[in-house]
C-alpha positions in Angstrom: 33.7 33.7 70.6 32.3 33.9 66.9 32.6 30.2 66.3 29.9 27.5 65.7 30.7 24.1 66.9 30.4 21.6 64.2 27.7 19.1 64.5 28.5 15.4 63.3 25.9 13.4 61.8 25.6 9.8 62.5 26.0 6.7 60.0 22.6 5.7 60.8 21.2 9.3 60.2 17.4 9.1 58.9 18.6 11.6 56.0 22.0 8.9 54.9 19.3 6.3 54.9 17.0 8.1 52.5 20.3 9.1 50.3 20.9 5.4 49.9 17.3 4.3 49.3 17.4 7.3 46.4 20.0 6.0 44.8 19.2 2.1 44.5 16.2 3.2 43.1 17.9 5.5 40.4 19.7 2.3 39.6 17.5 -0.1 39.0 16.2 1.5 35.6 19.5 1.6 34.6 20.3 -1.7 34.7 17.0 -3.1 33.6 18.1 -1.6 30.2 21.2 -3.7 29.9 21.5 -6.6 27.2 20.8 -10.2 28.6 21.6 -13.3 27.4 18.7 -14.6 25.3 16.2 -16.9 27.5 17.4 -20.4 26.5 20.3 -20.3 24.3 23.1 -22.3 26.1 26.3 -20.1 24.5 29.3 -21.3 25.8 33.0 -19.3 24.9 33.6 -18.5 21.3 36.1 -20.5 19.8 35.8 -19.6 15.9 38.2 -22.4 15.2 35.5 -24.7 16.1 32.8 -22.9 14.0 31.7 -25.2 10.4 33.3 -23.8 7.2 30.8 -21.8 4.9 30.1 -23.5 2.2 32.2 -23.7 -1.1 29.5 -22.2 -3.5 28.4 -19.6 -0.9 25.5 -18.8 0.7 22.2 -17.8 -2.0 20.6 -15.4 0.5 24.4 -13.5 2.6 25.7 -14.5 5.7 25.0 -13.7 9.3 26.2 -14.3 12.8 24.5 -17.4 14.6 21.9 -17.0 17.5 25.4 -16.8 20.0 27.2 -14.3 18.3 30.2 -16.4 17.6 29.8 -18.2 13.9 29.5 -17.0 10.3 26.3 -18.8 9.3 24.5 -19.0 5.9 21.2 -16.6 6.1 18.0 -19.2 5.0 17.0 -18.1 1.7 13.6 -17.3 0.0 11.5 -20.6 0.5 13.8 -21.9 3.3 12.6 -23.1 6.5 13.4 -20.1 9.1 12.6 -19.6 12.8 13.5 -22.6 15.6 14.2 -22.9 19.1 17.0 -22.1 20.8 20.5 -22.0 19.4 19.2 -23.7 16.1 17.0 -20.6 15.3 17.6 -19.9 12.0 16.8 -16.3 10.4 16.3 -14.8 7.4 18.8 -13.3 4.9 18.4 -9.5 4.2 14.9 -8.6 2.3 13.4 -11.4 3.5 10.8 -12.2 6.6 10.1 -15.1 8.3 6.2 -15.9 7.9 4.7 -18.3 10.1 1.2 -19.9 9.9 -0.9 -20.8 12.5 -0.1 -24.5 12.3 3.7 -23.6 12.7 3.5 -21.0 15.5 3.2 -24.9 17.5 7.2 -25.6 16.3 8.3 -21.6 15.9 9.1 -22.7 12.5 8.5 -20.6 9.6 8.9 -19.6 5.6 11.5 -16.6 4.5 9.3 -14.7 1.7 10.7 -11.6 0.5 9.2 -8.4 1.3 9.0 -7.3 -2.1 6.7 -9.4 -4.3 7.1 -7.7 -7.2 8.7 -9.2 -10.7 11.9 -6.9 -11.5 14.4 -6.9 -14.3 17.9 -7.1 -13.9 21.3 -5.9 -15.9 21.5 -9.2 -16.6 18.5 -8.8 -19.5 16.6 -11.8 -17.0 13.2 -11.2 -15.3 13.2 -12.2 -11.3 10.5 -13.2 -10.0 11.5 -10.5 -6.8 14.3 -8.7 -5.4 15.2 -11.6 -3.1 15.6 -13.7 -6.3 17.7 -11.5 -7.9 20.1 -10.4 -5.0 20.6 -14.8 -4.5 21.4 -14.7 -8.1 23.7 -11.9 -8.2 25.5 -13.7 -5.3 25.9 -16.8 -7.0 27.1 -14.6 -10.1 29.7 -13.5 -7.7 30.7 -16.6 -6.1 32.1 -17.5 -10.0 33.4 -14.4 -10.4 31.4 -12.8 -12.5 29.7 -9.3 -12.7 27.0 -8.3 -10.3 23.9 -8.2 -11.0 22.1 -5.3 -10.3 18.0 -4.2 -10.5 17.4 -2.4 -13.9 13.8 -1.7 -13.7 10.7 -3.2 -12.0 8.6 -5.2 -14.1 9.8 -7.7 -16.3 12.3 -6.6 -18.8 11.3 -5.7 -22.6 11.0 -8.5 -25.0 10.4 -8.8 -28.5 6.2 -10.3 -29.2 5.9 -14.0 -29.5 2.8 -15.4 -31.3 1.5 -17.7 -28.2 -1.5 -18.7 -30.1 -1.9 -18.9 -34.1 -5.2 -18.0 -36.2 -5.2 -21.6 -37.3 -8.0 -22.6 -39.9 -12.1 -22.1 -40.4 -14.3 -23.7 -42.8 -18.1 -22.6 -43.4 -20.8 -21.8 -46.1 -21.7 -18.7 -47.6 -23.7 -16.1 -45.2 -22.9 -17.7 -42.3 -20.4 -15.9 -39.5 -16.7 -17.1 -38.9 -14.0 -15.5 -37.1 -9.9 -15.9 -36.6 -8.0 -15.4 -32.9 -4.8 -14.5 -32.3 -3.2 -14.2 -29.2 0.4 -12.7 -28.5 3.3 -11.9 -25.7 5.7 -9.3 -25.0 6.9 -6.6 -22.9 5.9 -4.2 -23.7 2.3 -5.3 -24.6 2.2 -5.9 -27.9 0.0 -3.6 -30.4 -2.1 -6.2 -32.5 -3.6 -5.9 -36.2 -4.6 -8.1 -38.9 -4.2 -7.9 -42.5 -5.5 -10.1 -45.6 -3.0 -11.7 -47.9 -3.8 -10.7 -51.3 -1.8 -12.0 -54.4 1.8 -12.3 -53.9 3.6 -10.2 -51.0 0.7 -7.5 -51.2 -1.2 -7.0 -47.8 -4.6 -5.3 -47.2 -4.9 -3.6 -43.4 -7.9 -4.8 -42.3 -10.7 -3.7 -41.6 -10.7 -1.0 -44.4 -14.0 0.0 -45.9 -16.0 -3.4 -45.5 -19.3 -3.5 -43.9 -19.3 -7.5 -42.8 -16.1 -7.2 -41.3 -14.8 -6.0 -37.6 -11.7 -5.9 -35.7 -11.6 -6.7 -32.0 -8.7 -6.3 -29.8 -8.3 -6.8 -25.6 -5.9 -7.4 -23.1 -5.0 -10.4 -21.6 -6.0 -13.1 -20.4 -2.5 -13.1 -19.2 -0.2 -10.1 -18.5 1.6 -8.1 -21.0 -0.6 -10.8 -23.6 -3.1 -9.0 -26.1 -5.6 -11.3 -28.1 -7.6 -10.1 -31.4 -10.3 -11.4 -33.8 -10.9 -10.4 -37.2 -14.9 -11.3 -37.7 -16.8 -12.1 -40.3 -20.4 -12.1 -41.0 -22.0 -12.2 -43.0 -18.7 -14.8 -45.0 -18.6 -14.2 -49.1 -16.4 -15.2 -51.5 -14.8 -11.8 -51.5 -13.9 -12.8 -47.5 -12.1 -16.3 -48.5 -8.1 -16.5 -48.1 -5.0 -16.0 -45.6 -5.4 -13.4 -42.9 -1.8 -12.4 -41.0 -1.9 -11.8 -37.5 0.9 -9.7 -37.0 2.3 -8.4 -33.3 4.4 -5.7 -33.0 6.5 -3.8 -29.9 9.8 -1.5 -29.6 11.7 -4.8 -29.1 10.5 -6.4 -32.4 7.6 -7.9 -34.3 6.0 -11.4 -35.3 3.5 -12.9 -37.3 1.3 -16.3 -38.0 -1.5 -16.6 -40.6 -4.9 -18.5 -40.5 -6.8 -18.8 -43.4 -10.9 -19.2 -43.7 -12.4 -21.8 -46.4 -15.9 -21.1 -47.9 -17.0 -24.7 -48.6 -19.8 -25.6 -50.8 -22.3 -27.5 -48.2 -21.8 -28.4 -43.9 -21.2 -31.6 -45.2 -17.8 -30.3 -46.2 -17.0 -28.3 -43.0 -13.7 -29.4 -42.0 -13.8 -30.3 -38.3 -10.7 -31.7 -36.2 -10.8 -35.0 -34.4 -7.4 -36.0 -32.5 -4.1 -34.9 -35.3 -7.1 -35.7 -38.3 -9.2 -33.2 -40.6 -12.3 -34.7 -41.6 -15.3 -33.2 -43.1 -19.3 -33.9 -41.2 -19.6 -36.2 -44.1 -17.3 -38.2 -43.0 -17.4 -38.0 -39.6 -21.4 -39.2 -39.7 -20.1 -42.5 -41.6 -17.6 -43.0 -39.7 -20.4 -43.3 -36.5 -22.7 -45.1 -38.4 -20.3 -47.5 -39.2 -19.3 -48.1 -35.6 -22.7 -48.2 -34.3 -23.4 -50.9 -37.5 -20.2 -52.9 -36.1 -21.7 -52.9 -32.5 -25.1 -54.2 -34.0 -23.6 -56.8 -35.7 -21.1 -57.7 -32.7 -24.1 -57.9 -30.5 -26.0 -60.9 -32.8 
């Protein structure tokens, strides 16, 4: 008559049972990708009302959840103890990574050090020793309402040249060779020179025109520090006198003078025992006096 009669397929069909096996296995990917509970953290329901108060001065490094999810915890700061087991894990506070050592991968305990080991300056005309540093100051700054703080540039910021060490004072006879140091700080690096007092305010840029006399100038031996000598050799009478060390950058200048004595003999070469200037002269009496005193203590 035209018609077809309609076939039924059983529940057990081979065809339903490979429908169902298909689709078990499309699952199972699926749900392998879900979030689960972290392996030995006992969470039980969050109650924030039962979650400790933050701490009245704030937290140095921000604030994040705890290992459950639930509590606004203090983030461990720059030098702080980070890591744990468990739901006493603590972590690290934004910039910062938790470092562990071989000795402490035993007790999953590690050190937060910033990720950024780099001095910078900030608005608030103070060099950090990092970011990290600064960010926990700014906080703080906060906390008392102040103004943040905020990265100006890296580096430490400008300031004016301090003398760190002074020419100070050398003695010595005629043809021999003497020099002065100077050593200076500042940011930036401050450009060094030297100049001879002459009579009253007037000053003579050394080296000028003279043959027994040099300049010397190097960086260091710490950063942003510059150290000179002004050397002599061979020393005159022209060469006797005060010699200014003066420093200067785009923040300021400074200055300290040394001064070199030509002396008639060695026996009149100042030398410097302990917070005393004696000459040789009287540094040779004074140790054969004490080795006369021993003589006469041993009889």
């Amino acid at each position: 008559s035209g018609t077809f009669p309609v076939c039924s397929v059983p529940t057990d069909h081979p065809h339903r049972t490979i429908m169902k096996s298909f689709t078990m296995l499309f699952l199972v990917p699926v749900l392998s990708v879900l979030p689960a509970p972290s392996a030995g953290i006992a969470c039980g329901p969050c109650d924030p009302a039962q979650c400790a108060p933050l701490p009245a001065e704030g937290c140095p490094a921000g604030v994040l959840r705890d290992p459950c999810g639930c509590c606004s915890v203090c983030a461990a700061a720059e030098g702080e103890l980070c890591g744990g087991r468990r739901a006493a894990a603590r972590r690290c506070g934004p910039g910062l990574e938790c470092v562990k050592s071989d000795e402490d991968k035993k007790t999953k305990l590690g050190v937060c050090v910033c990720k950024s080991n780099y001095e910078v300056c900030g608005t608030d005309g103070r060099t950090y020793k990092s970011g990290c540093a600064l960010k926990s100051a700014s906080l703080k700054a906060q906390t008392q309402g102040e103004q943040p703080i905020n990265i100006q540039n890296k580096g430490r910021c400008a300031t004016a040249p301090v003398i760190v060490t002074a020419p100070g004072e050398v003695y010595n006879v005629s043809g021999s060779q003497v020099y002065l140091s100077c050593e200076a700080m500042g940011v930036p690096t401050p450009v060094l020179s030297w100049k001879k007092v002459r009579s009253g305010k007037r000053m003579e840029l050394l080296p000028g025109d003279k043959g027994n006399l040099a300049i010397q100038t190097r960086g260091g031996p710490e950063k942003h520090e510059v150290t000179g000598w002004v050397l002599v050799s061979p020393l005159t009478r022209e060469e006797e006198g005060l010699y200014e060390c003066h420093a200067s950058n785009s923040k300021g200048e400074a200055s300290a003078v040394g001064a070199i004595h030509l002396v008639q003999s060695l026996d009149d070469i100042i030398v410097k025992t302990g917070n005393i200037l004696v000459n040789n002269k009287q540094k040779l009496l004074s140790r054969q006096e004490r080795q006369h005193h021993r003589h006469q203590t041993a009889k």
